[in-house]
C-alpha positions as CSV (number, residue, x, y, z in Angstrom):
1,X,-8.4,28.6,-16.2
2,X,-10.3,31.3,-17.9
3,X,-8.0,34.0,-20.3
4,X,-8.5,37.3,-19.6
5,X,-11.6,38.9,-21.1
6,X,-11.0,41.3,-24.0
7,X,-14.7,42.4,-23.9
8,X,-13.4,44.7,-20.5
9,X,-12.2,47.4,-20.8
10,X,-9.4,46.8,-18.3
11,X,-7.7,43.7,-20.3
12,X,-8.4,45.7,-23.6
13,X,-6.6,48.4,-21.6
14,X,-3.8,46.5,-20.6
15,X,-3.4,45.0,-24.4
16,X,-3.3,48.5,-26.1
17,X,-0.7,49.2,-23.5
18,X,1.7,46.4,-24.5
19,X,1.1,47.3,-27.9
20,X,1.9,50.9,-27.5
21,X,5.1,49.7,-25.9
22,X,6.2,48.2,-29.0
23,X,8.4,50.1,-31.5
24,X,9.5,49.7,-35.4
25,X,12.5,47.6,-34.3
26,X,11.0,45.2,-32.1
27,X,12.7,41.8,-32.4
28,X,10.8,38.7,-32.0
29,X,12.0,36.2,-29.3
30,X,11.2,33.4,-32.4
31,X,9.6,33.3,-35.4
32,X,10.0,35.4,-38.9
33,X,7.7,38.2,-38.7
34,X,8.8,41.8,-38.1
35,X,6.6,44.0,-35.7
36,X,5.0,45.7,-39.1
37,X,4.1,42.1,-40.0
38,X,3.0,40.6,-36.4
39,X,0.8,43.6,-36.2
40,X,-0.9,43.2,-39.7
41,X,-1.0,39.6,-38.9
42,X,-2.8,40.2,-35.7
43,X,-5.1,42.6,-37.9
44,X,-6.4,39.6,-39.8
45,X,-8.6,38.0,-37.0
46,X,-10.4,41.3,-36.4
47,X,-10.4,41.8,-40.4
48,X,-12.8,38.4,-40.5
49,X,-14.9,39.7,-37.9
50,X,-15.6,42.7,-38.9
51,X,-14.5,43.4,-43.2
52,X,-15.9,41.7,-46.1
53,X,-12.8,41.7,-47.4
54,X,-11.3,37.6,-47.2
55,X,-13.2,34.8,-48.3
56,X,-14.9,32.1,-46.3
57,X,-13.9,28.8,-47.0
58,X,-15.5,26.2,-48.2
59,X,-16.5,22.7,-48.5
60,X,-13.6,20.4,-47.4
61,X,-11.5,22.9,-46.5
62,X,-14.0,24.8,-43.7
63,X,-14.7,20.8,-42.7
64,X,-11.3,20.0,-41.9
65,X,-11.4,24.0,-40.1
66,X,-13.8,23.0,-37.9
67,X,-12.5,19.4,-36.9
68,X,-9.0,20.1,-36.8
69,X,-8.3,23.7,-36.1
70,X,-11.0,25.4,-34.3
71,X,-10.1,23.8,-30.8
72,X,-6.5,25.0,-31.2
73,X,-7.8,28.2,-31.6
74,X,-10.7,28.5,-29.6
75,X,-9.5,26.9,-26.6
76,X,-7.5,28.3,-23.5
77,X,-4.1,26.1,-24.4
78,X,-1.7,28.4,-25.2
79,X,-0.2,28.3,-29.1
80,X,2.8,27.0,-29.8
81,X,6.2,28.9,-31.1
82,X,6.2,29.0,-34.8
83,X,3.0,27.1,-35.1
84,X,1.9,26.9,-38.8
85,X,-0.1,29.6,-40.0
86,X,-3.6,29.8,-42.0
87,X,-2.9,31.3,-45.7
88,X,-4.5,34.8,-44.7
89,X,-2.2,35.3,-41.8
90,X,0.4,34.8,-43.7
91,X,2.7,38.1,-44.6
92,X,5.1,38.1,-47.1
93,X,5.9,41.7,-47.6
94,X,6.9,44.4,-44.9
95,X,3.9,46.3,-43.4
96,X,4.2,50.2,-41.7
97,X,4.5,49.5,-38.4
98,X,2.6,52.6,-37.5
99,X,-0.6,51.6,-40.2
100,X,-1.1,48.6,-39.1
101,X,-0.6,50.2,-34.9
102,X,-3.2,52.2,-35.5
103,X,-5.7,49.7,-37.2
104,X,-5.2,46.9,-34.2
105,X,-5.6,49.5,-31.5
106,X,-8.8,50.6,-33.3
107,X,-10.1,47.1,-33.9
108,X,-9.3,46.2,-30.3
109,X,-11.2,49.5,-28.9
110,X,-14.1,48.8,-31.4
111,X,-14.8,45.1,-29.9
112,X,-14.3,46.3,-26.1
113,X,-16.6,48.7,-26.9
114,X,-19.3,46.5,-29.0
115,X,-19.2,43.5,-25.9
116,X,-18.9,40.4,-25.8
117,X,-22.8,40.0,-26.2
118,X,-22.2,41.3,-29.4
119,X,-20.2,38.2,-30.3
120,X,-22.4,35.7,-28.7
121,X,-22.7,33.0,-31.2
122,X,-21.6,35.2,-34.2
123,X,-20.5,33.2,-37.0
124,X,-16.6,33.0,-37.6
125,X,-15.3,32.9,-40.9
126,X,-13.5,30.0,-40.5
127,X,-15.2,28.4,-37.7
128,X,-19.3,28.6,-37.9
129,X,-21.0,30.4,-34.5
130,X,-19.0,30.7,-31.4
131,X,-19.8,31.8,-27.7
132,X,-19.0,34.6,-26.5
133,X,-16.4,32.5,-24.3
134,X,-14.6,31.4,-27.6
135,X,-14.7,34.5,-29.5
136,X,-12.6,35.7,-26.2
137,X,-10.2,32.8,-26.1
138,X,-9.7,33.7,-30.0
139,X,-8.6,37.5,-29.9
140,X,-6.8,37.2,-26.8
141,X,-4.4,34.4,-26.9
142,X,-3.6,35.2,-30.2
143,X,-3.0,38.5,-29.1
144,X,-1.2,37.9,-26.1
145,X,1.0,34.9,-28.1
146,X,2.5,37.7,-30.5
147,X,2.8,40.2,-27.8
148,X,4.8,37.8,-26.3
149,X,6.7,37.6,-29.0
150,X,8.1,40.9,-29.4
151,X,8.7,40.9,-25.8
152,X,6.0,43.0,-24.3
């Protein structure tokens, strides 16, 4: 079964939408995070495609990335409720809820807009070149597992 493809502008569509429906007080149905944080979280993944500004690991650690990780991410299961999180995902203080709005909606418009052509086997940070297909199953499922979340 094949996720919905963020590269449309249809699914990007209906993603902004569900985000839009979101407010400061959002509660999430598990997890830790408030919205300010989920959204600056959800910033990260579109951070390492597109920013210079968090470092690509290395060595062992990108090894273990790749054999461990990557398929959990990449693939079309769904994630898990309060999976563990990678380091850079991680948020510890309180984010503006309306920042950090504004910066996914933005990033989301920006890769609907590039195409998924664009991402055909770009590297990942983490992860080395992905398809197109896997670049996909990345944004939205992680996407749609925090929207979920915070009940929209």
């Amino acid at each position: 079964m094949a996720l919905p493809d963020i590269f449309s502008k249809s699914v990007s569509d209906d993603v902004i939408k569900r985000i839009n429906n979101l407010n400061a007080i959002n509660q999430p149905k598990w997890g830790k995070m408030s919205v300010g944080q989920m959204l600056a979280h959800c910033n990260v993944t579109y951070e390492m495609a597109y920013e210079d500004k968090h470092p690509a690991p290395k060595g062992l650690v990108k090894l273990m990335l790749k054999l461990f990780v990557k398929n959990l991410v990449v693939s079309e299961a769904p994630y898990k409720h309060n999976s563990r999180t990678a380091p850079a995902f991680l948020m510890t203080t309180e984010k503006d809820f309306n920042t950090e709005k504004s910066r996914l909606i933005n990033y989301i418009t920006k890769t609907q807009q590039q195409g998924g052509a664009t991402f055909h086997n770009k590297a990942s940070l983490s992860f080395g070149p992905l398809s197109t297909t896997e670049w996909n199953n990345m944004f939205y499922k992680h996407l749609d597992h925090h929207l979920t979340q915070f009940g929209v």
